[in-house]
N, C-alpha and C positions, 0 to 999 in steps of 0.2 A: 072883076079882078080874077085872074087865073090862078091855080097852085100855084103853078111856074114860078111866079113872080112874089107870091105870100112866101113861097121855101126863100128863093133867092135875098127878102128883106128880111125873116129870121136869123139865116147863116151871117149877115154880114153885121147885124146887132147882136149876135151872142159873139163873134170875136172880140170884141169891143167891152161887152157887159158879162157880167158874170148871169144875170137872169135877163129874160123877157117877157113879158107878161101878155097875153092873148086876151083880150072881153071873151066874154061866152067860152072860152075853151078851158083855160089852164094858162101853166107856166112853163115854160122852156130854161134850164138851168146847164150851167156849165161847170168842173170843178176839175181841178188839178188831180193827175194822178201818178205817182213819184214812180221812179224805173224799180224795173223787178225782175225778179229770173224766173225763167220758166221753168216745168215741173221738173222735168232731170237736170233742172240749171248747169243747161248748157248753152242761154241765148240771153242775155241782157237787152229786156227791154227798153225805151227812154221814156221820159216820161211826158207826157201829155193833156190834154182836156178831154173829159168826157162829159160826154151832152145827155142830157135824160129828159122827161115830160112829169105831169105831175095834173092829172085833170084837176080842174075846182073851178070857185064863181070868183070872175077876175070883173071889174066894174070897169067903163070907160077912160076914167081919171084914172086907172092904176096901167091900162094900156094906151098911156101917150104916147109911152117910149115908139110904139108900133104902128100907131094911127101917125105919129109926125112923120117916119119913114114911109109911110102910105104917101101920104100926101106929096113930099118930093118926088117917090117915084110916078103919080100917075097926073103930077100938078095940078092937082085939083085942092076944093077943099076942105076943112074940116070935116063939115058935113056930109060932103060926097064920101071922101074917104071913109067914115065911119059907115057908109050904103055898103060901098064895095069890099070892105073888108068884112062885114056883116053877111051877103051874098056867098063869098066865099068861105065863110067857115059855115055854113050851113049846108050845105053843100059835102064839105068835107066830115060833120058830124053824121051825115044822112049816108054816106059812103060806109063810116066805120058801125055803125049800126047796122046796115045790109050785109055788107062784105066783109066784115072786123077788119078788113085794112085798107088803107089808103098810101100810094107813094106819096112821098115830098121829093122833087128833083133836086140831087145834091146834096140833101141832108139825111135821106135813111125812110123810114117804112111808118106811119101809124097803124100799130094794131089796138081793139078792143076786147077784151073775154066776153065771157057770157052773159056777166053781169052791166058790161058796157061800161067798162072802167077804162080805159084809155091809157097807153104807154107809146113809148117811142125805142125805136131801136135804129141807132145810127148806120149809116155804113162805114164797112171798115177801113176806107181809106180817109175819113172826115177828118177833115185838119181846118182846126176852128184856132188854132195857137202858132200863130205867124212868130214866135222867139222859137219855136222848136217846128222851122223847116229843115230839111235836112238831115233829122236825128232818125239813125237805122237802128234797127235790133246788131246787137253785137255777139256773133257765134263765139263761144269759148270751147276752145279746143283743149282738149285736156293731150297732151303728149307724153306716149306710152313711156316709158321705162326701158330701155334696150334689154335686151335680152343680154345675161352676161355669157360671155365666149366662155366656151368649154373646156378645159385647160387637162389635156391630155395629162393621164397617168401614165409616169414610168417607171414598168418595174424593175428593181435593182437586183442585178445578183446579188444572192447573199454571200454576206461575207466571211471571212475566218474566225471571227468575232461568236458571228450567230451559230456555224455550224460547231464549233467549241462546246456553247452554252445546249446546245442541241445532245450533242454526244453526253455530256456531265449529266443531262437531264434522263436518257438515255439508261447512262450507269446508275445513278440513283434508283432509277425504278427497279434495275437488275439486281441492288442491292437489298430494295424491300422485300422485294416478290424474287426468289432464289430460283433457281429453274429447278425441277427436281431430278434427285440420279437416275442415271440411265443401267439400267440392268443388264451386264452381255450374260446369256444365257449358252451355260455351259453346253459342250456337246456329249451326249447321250453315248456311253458305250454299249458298243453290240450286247444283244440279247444273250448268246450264246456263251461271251466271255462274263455277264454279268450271273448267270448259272452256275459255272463253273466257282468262281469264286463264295459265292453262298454256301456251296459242297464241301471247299476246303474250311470255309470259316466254321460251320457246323460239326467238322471231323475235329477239329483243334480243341473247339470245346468239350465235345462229349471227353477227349483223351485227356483233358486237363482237373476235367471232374472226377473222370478213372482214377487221375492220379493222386487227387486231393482225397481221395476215398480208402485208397489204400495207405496212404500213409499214418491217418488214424486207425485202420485195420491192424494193417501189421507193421506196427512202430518198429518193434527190433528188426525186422526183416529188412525195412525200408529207410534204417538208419543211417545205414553207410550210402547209399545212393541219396540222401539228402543232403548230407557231410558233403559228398564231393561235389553236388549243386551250388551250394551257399557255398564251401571254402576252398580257397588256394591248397596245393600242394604242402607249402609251409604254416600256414593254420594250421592244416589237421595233424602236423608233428609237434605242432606244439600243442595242442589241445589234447596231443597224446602223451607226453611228458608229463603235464601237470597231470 
């Protein structure tokens, strides 16, 4: 019996079965897996089967399910079947222990680690779920925002209103803060006429000191020239009657 044909009666009993059970190898399992978004969820995926392996000691009787599709496909019997399905998996254990992997046509890669544990990894177009042919991933588009239109400023002459309120505002201020006086500075008379004048003011005074001087000196003398200072004509007739 070839891979070929072991991959090919796997694939068409795990459509069908949720497991299949291998003699001498392990289990082949299938299980539902619900849609999801991807990491920037922006692609809804749908949901489908995923197929996995699972080495262990699987006995005859628990692989009829695989030995009876043996047998249809290569019409032989029981016992044949159980030869050629025996041939081939030894074969294929003797691959993943040399080489850690082995293809299955159609269903994906067996590899083994180091320790010879045995796994299966599908490939990615494995469609074991005939109710979800057809189901794509769904791109979600997120749609920007428009940009909002720019709505031109217009400026307004001001009005009579404002330049009012302007001017008040204006005098207010002129009203706190006073402006301060303004000084005209007188003009400077000539040096020459400012001399002359000093000479006459200085002559005035000494003569009026003179004068202050003698008339406590010589009171009688200087009596009648005080008389006719201080008094009218008519005072000093009558000041001289009485």
């Amino acid at each position: 019996m070839e891979i070929n044909l072991f991959s090919k009666c796997i694939k068409e009993l795990i459509v069908e079965n949720d497991k299949v059970e291998v003699p001498y190898l392990g289990t082949f399992s299938a299980e539902m897996v619900p849609a999801s978004y991807s990491d920037k969820q922006t692609t809804i995926h749908p949901p489908y089967r995923k197929m996995s392996f699972r080495k262990g000691v699987v006995s005859l009787e628990d692989g009829q399910l695989l030995l009876g599709k043996v047998m249809r496909e290569l019409g032989v019997s029981q016992e044949q079947a159980n030869v050629e399905l025996g041939w081939c998996l030894s074969r294929l254990s003797s691959e993943l222990e040399g080489h850690k992997n082995c293809r299955l046509p159609g269903l994906g890669v067996m590899r083994a680690n180091a320790r010879n544990e045995f796994f299966f990894v599908p490939d990615d177009d494995l469609d074991i779920w005939p109710d979800g042919l057809g189901f794509e991933p769904i791109s979600i588009k997120v749609s920007e925002k428009p940009a909002e239109e720019e709505i031109p400023v217009v400026q307004e002459e001001a009005i009579p209103v404002v330049q009012e309120s302007i001017q008040v505002e204006e005098e207010k201020e002129e009203a706190v803060f006073p402006k301060p006086p303004v000084f005209v500075r007188e003009e400077a008379l000539p040096e020459h006429q400012v001399s002359v004048w000093r000479v006459v003011l200085i002559v005035l005074a000494v003569l009026l000191m003179l004068f202050i001087a003698a008339s406590y000196l010589f009171t009688d003398e200087m009596s009648p020239i005080l008389d006719r200072l201080l008094y009218s004509k008519e005072e000093l007739e009558l000041l001289r009657g009485m």
